[in-house]
N, C-alpha and C positions, 0 to 999 in steps of 0.2 A: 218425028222419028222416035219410035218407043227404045229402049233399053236392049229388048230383045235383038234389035235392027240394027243399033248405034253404029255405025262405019268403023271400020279397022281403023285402029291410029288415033282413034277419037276417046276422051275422057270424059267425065259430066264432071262439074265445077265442083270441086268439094265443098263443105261447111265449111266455112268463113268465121270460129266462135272468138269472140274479143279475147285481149290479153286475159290474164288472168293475174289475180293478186297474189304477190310473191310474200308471204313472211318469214323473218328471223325467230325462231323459235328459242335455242338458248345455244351459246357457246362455251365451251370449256377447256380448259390449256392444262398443261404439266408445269410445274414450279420452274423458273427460269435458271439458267445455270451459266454459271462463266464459261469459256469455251478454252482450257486449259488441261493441263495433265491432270492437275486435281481439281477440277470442276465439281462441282456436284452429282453431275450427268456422265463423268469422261466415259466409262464404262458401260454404259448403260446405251443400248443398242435405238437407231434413230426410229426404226421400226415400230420396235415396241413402244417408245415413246406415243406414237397416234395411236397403236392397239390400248392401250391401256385410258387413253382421252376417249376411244370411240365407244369401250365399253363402259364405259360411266356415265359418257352423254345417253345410251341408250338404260342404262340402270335406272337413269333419273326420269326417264317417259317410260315409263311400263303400258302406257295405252295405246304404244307406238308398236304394232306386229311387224319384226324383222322382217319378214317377208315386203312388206310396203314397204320398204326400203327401192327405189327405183335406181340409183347412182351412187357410189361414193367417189370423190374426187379430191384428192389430197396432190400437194405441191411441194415443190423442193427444186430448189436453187442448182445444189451440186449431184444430179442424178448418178447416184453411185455408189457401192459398195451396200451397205445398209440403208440406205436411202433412195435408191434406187430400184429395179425390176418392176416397174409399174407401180409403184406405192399404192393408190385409191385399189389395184385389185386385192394387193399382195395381203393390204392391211384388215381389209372388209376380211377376208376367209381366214387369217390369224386372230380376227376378232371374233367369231365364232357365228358369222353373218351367213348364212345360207348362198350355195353355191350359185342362185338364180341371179342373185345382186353382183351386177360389173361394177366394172371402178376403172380409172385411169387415171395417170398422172397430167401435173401440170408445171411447169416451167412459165413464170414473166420474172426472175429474179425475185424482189423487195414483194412485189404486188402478187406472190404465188396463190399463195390462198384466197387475197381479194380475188383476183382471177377464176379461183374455183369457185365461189362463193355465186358472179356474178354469169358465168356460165352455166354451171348448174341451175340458177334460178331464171335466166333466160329460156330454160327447157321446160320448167317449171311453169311461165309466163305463156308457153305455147300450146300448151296442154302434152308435152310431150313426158313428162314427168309429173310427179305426184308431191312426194316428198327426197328430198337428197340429203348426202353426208359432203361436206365442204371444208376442207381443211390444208394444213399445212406442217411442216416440220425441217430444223434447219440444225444439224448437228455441227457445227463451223470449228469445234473442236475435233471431230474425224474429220470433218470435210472444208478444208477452208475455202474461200469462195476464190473462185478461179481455179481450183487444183487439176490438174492435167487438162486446162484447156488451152488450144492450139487457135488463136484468132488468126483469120485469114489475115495472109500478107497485104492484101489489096487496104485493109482497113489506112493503114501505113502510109505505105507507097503511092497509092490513089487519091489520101487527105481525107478520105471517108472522112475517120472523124480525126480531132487531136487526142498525139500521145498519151497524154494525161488523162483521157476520159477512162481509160482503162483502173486508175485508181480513183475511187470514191475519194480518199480525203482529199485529195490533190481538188477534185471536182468541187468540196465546200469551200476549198482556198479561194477556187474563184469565185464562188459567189459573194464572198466577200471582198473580193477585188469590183466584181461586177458594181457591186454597193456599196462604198467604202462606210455609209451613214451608220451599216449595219457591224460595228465594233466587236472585237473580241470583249470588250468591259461590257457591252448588251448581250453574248453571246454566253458570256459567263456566268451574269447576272440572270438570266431563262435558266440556265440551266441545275442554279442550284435554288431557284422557285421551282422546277418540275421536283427536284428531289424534295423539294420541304414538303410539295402536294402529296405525291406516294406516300410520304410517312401517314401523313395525316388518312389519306384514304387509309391504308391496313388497319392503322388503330383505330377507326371508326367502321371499321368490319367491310367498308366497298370493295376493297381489293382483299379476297382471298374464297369467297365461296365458286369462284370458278377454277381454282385449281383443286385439280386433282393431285393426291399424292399417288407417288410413284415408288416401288421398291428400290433401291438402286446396290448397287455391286461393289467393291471398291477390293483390288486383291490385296492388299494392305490393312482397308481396313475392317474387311468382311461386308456383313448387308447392313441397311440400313435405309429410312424411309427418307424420301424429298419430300418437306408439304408445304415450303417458302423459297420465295425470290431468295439468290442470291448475290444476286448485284447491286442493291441498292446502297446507296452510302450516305444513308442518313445522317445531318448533321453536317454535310458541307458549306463550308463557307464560301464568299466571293474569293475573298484573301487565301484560300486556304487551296485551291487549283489557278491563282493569278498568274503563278511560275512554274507550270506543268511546261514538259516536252511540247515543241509545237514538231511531230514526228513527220509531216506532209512537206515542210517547206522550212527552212531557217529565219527564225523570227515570224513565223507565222503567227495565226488566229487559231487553228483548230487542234485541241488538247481530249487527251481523255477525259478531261473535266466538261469538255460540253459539244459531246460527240456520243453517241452510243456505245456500249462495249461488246464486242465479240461475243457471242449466246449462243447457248442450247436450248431447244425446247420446239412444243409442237404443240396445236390450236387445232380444234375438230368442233364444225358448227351445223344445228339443225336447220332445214328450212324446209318450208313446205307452200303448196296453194293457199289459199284465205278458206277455198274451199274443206281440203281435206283437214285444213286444222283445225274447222269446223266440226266436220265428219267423227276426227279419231281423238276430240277432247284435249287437241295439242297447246297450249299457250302463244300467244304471238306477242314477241316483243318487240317487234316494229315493223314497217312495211315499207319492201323496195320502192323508193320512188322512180332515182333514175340511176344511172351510172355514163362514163366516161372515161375512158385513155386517154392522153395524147403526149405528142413527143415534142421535146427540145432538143439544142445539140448539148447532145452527150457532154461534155467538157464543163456545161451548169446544170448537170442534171437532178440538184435540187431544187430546181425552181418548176418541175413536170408538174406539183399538184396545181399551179395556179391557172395553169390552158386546161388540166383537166376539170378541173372544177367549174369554170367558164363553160365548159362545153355541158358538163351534167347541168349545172343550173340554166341554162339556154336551155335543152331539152323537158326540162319539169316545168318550165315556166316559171322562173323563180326566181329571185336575185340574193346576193351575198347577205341582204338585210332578213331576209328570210329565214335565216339561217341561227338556230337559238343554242345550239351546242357542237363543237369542234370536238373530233379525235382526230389528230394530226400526227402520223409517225416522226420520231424524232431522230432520226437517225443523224443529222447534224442541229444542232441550235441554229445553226446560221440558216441553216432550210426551213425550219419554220418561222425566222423572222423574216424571210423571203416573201413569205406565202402575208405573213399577218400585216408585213408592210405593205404590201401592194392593195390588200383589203380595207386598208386605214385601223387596224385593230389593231388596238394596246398591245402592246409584249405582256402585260399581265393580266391581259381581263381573265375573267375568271370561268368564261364560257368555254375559254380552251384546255385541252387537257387535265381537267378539274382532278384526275385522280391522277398526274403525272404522265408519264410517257418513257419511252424509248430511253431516252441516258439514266433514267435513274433505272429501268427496270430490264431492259437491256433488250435486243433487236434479232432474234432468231430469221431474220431473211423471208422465207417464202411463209412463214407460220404468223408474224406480225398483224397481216389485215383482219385475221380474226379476232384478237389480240381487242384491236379499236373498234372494233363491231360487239363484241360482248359487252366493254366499257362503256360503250353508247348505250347500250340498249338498259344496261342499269341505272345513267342517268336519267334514262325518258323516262324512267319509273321513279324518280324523286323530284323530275317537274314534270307535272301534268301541263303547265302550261307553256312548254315549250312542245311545238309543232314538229318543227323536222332540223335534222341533224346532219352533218356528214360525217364520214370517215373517208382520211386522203392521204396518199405517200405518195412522196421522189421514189424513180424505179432505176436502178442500173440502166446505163447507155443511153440515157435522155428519156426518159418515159414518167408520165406520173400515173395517177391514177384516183376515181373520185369515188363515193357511192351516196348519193343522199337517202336519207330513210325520215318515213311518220311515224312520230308517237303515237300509238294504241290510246294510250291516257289523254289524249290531247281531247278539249270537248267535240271538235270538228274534224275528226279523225274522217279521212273518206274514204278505208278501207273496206274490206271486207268484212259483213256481222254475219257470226253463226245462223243459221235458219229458225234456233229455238229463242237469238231474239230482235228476229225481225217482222214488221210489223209495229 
C-alpha cells in the first residue's frame, strides 16, 4: 500500500533516532542570604532573584542566540506571591528572552531544580528540545515552607503517613533514632569539617565565580550590592555548637549547628544536546549519565538519596565504587551520614562535598540541586581523572533524589565530540 492509499486510521512508523547526549553547560546562583527580616535578600523580590542569574548565564554565552532557547523551567517550593505565576514563564520574558520561548514551573520541594534540570534534559535526550534554561528559587524569608498549606485530613486520620513527617527536623530526629551509631558528636563533628571546607574553597577562588551579584534594597538601609554567602560561620568549633538548642525534640541530636539554616536565593543552569553544543560553540561541563527518584516514608525522609542512588546507578550500570566525587545536600548532617554509612564512606573522605555544602552555605529549597551541579562540574575540571560524579538530596515527604554525570576531562569520556573533532 503506497502513502497515497494508506487506510484511514493508519500511521507509518516514525523514526526511531537514539537518545541523545544531554550536557551541563555552566550554572550560576545569586549570593545566599539568611531567610530573616534583615537578611541580605529580605527585600529583594524572589523573581528577580532568577532574572538577574538568567541574564548573566546568558551574558556569559554570547554564542548562545536567545532565540535557541527551546524551554525554561524554574522551580519553587512555595508557589506564591513573587514566586509564583509560573516562574520559568514569568522569568524568561522579565529576562528579556523573546516571547517564542515558554517556560513552566516546577514543584518536587528540596529536589525543585534537580527536577527541572532532569526533565528538561529528558526532552533534550528525545530530540524534542535543543538547548533549555533549568533552575530554581526559594525565598523562605517571604515564603516559609508550608505557608498556607491545607494537607488533606485523610493524611492523619487514614496513617497515610506519621505526624511528624510534616516537620523536616523532627524527620532528622529519627534518623538518628533509626541509627543510634550515627551521634550527634559525628553529626557535629561533619558539620563544622563542611564549614572549614567552604572557607578553604572561597579563599582558594572555587566558590565564588558562580555567583552572580545582585543589587539588593534595604529601606533602612538604601541600595546596595550582594556578591557573598552570608551564612557561612567560619571558624566553628565542635565545642563551640556542643550545647546549641536541640529545637526538634528535648535533649535531642539536631542544632543549628549541624542542620542547614533557613535561605534565600535562586540557581539558573545551562543545558544543551552533545549535538548543539557542538553546533553553537557551547562548553560542556559534564554529561547526563542517568538519573533516579525514589520514595521512603516520609517520617525518614533523609535517608531518600540512598534508593535513589541505587536505582540511578542500576540504571548506568555502575556501582557506588564508580563513583569518584559526591555533591550531597546537607540539609541535615545526620542525612548525609545516612547516605555515607550505608556506602561504607568515611565521614571525611574528601571525595565528598570538597567545597562544603548545605549547613555552612545554607539550603534555599527548590534552587539547591543546581547548587551541587555547578559544584560538581568544577571539580570535574580539577580531576581529569575522575570519571563520573553524582549529585543527590533527601526530598520533603519521603523522596530523594540522584543525577550521575561524566567528566568531559575524563581520558575515556563517552560523550558526545564536536564533528570538527571527530575522526
Amino acid at each position: 500500500m503506497t502513502e497515497a492509499t494508506q487506510a484511514p486510521g493508519t500511521t507509518r512508523d516514525p523514526a526511531r533516532p537514539a537518545l541523545r547526549d544531554v550536557v551541563f553547560v555552566e550554572g550560576v546562583r545569586t549570593p545566599f542570604g539568611k531567610a530573616k527580616a534583615d537578611g541580605l535578600l529580605a527585600e529583594t523580590r524572589a523573581d528577580d532573584l532568577v532574572v538577574k542569574a538568567l541574564r548573566e548565564l546568558l551574558r556569559r554565552h554570547p554564542e548562545l542566540p536567545a532565540d535557541r532557547i527551546d524551554e525554561v523551567a524554574i522551580a519553587a517550593t512555595t508557589q506564591q506571591g513573587d514566586q509564583g505565576l509560573t516562574l520559568g514563564r514569568t522569568a524568561a520574558l522579565l529576562a528579556g528572552l523573546p516571547h517564542t520561548v515558554p517556560g513552566y514551573a516546577i514543584d518536587r520541594m528540596c529536589a525543585g531544580a534537580m527536577t527541572a534540570v532532569t526533565s528538561t534534559a529528558s526532552s533534550i535526550a528525545v530530540g524534542a528540545a535543543d538547548v533549555v534554561v533549568a533552575g530554581g528559587v526559594e525565598h523562605m524569608g517571604r515564603h516559609p515552607m508550608g505557608l498556607d498549606a491545607d494537607p488533606n485530613p485523610r493524611f492523619l486520620s487514614e496513617k497515610l503517613v506519621d505526624p511528624e513527617a510534616l516537620n523536616m527536623g523532627v524527620t532528622a530526629e529519627n534518623l538518628h533514632d533509626k541509627f543510634p551509631h550515627l551521634t550527634k558528636e559525628r553529626a557535629d563533628a561533619y558539620a563544622v569539617d563542611t564549614q572549614s571546607k567552604y572557607a578553604k574553597a572561597l579563599a582558594n577562588g572555587d566558590i565564588g565565580p558562580e555567583i552572580v551579584p545582585v543589587a539588593v534594597r534595604s529601606a533602612e538601609k538604601g541600595w546596595g550590592l550582594a556578591t557573598a554567602d552570608e551564612l557561612p560561620r567560619p571558624g566553628t568549633t565542635v565545642e563551640g555548637i556542643a550545647d546549641l538548642k536541640t529545637p526538634f525534640r528535648p535533649g535531642g541530636r539536631v542544632t543549628a549547628g549541624n542542620a542547614s539554616p533557613l535561605t534565600d536565593g535562586a540557581t539558573v543552569s545551562l543545558l544543551a544536546s552533545g549535538e548543539t553544543a557542538g553546533e553553537l560553540g557551547l562548553p560542556a561541563a559534564m554529561r547526563l549519565v542517568s538519573y533516579a527518584f525514589a520514595g521512603v516514608p516520609a517520617e525518614i525522609m533523609g535517608y531518600g538519596p540512598v534508593p535513589a542512588t541505587d536505582k540511578a546507578l542500576a540504571k548506568a550500570g555502575l556501582s557506588i565504587d564508580d563513583i569518584g566525587l559526591f555533591e550531597i545536600n546537607e540539609a541535615f548532617a545526620v542525612q548525609v551520614l545516612s547516605f555515607l554509612d550505608h556506602y561504607g564512606i568515611a565521614d571525611d573522605d574528601p571525595r565528598v562535598n570538597s567545597y562544603g555544602g548545605a549547613i555552612a552555605v545554607g539550603h534555599p529549597l527548590a534552587s539547591s540541586g543546581v547548587r551541587l551541579m555547578t559544584q560538581l562540574a568544577r571539580q570535574f575540571a580539577q580531576h581529569p581523572e575522575v570519571r563520573y560524579g553524582i549529585t543527590t538530596m533527601c526530598v520533603g515527604l519521603g523522596q530523594g533524589g540522584t543525577v550521575i554525570w561524566e567528566n568531559p576531562h575524563h581520558a575515556d569520556y563517552s560523550g558526545h565530540v564536536p564533528s570538527t573533532q571527530e575522526g
